[in-house]
C-alpha positions in Angstrom: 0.5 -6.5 -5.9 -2.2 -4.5 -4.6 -4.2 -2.9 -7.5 -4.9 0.4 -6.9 -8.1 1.2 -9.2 -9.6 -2.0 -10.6 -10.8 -2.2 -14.2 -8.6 0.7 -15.6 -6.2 -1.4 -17.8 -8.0 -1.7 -21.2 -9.1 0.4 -23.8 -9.5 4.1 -23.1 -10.9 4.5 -20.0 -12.5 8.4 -20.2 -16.5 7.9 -19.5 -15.6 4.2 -17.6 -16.5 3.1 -14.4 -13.8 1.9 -12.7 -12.9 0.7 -8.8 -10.7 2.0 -5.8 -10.7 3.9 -2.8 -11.3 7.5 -2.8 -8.9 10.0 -0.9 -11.2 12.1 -0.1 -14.1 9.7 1.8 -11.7 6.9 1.5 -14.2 4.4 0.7 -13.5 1.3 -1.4 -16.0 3.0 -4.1 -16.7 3.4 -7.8 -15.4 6.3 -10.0 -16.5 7.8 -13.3 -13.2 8.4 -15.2 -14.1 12.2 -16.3 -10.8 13.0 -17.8 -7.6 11.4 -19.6 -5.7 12.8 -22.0 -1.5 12.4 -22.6 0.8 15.0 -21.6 2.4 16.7 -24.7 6.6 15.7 -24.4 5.8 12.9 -21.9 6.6 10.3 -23.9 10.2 7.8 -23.2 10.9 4.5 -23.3 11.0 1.9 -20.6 13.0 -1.5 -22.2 10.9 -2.1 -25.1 7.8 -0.2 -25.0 6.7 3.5 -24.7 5.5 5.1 -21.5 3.2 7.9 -21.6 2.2 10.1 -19.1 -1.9 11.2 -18.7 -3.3 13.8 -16.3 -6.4 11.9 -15.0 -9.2 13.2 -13.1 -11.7 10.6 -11.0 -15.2 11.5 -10.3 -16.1 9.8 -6.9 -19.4 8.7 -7.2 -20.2 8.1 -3.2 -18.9 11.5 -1.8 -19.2 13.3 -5.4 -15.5 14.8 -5.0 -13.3 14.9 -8.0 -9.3 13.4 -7.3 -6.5 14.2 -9.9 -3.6 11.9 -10.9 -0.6 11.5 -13.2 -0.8 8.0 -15.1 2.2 6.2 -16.6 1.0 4.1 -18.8 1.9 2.0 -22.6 -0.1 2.6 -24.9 -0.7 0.3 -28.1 -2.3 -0.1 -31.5 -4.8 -3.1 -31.2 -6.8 -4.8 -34.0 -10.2 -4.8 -33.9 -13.2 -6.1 -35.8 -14.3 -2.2 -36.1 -10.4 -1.6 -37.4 -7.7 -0.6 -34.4 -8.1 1.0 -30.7 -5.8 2.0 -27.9 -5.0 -0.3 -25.0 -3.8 1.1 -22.1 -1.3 -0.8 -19.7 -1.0 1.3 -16.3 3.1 1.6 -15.5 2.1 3.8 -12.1 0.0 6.0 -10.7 0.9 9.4 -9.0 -1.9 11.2 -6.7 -1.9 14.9 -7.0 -4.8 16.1 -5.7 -5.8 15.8 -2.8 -2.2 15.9 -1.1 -1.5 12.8 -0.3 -1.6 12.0 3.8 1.7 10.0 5.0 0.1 6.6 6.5 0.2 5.6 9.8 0.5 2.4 12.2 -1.9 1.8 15.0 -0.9 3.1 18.1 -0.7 -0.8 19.5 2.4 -0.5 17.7 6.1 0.0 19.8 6.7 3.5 19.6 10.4 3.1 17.4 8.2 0.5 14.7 5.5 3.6 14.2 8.5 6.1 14.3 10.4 4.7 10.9 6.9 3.1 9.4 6.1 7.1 9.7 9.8 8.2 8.2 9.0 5.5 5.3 5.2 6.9 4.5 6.7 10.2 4.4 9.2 9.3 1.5 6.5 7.4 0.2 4.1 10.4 0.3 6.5 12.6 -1.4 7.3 10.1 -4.1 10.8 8.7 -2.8 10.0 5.5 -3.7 13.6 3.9 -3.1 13.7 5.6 0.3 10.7 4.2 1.1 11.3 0.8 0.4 14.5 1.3 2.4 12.6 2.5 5.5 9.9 -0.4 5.1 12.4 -2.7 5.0 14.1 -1.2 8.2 10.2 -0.6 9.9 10.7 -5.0 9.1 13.4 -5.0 11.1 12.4 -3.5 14.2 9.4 -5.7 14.1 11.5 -8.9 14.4 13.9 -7.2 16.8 11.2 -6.2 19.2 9.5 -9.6 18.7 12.6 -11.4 20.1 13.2 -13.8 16.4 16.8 -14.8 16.5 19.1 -15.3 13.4 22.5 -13.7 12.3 20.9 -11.7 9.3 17.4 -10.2 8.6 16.3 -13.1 6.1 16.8 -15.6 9.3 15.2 -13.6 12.0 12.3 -12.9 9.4 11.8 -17.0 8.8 12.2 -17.2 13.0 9.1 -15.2 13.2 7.3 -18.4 13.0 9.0 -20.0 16.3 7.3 -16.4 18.1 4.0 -17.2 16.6 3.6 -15.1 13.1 1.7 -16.8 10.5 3.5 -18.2 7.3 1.7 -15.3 5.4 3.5 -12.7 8.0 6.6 -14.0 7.8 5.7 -14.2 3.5 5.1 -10.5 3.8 8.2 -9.4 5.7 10.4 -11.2 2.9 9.0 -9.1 0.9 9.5 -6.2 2.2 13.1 -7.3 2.9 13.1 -8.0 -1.1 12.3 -4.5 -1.9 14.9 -2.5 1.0 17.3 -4.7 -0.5 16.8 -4.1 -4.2 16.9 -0.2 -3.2 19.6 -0.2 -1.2 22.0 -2.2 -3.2 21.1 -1.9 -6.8 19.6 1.2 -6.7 15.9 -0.3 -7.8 12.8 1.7 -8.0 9.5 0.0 -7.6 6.5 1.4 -8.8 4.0 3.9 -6.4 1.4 0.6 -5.9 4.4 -1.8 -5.3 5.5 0.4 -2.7 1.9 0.7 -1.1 1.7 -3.1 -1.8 4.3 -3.2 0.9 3.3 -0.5 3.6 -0.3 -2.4 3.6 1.4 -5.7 3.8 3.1 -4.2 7.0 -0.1 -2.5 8.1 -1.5 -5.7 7.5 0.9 -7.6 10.3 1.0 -4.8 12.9 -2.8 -5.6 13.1 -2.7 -9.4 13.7 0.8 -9.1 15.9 -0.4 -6.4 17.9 -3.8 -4.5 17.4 -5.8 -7.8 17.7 -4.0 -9.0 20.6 -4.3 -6.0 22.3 -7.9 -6.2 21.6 -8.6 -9.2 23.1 -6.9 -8.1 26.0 -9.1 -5.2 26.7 -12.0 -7.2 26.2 -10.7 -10.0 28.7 -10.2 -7.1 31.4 -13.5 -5.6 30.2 -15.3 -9.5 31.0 -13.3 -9.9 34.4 -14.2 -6.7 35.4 -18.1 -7.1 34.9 -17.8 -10.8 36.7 -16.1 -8.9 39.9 -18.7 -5.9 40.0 -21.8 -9.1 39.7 -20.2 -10.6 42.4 -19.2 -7.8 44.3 -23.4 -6.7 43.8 -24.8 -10.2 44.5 -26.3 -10.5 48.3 
């Protein structure tokens, strides 16, 4: 699972350094933690431990912008030699501020793949979570369809990729993101904000070795054939 800011599981992280990308810049930066204190009422339990919710703020120390989120996280009593501290164990993360963007797929994409990627990011952008593992899950399935994999369900059309020439990580990928649709879809499963992003890269992730690369190459094949006509064209 992708993780979204490195280094924040631990003790209290307010003063910390810790790693991500910013929304603002959207670098893969550091940030100084400048705020994190629990929400008054948030507490409730998840199986066997308590969830709490903090309103953290992220100082961005590349473009200097601050970036405001809602943690869910367990906290817990831990023995130290200096007596007991918290430890934090991040649940999920919720942006709210900046407004999140929905993502997007490269343009290399077909049009219909792009058109429900973009109906998934939107659920994912406004915190739909199942939705949006739904709609990945179908973005999945337009991938294979337009690729041409055979099979009489999803799971076999998926493990066809391979006869089309995906890569065994692809094809891992798109199980995956079959795993999650499912789970929504029939048993009413919510996967965390980063498990869902963990998914929507993982897709990203495909769309640029199945069709931004290759299209690449093929621009820079014309771009090579094009220069040996015009020296030939030029030479006496």
């Amino acid at each position: 699972m992708t993780i979204r800011y490195a280094n924040l599981d631990g003790f209290n992280p307010s003063n910390r350094t810790i790693g991500g990308e910013c929304p603002h810049c959207l670098r893969h930066t550091t940030f100084a933690v400048s705020w994190h204190a629990d929400l008054n009422g948030s507490n409730r339990e998840v199986a066997d431990a308590i969830v709490i919710k903090y309103l953290m703020t992220l100082f961005c120390q590349w473009c200097q912008k601050d970036s405001v989120y809602l943690r869910d996280a367990v906290r817990k009593q831990v023995p130290t030699a200096q007596g007991t501290r918290e430890l934090f164990t991040t649940i999920g993360i919720e942006q709210v501020w900046p407004g999140k963007t929905p993502r997007e797929l490269a343009s290399e994409a077909p049009e219909v793949v792009r058109d429900v990627f973009a109906e998934a990011a939107l659920a994912e952008a406004a915190g739909a979570n199942r939705l949006a593992g739904i709609g990945y899950r179908a973005t999945v399935e337009q991938i294979v369809k337009e690729r041409g994999a055979s099979g009489k369900n999803l799971f076999e059309r998926i493990s066809d990729l391979k006869s089309v020439g995906a890569t065994d990580e692809i094809v891992a990928a798109f199980h995956e993101a079959r795993f999650v649709g499912n789970d929504a879809a029939h048993d009413a499963l919510a996967y965390s904000t980063d498990e869902i992003a963990d998914v929507a890269e993982l897709i990203n992730e495909a769309v640029l070795v199945l069709y931004v690369q290759p299209a690449q190459r093929a621009k820079m094949a014309a771009q090579r054939a094009a220069r040996r006509t015009a020296a030939k064209q030029s030479s006496p």
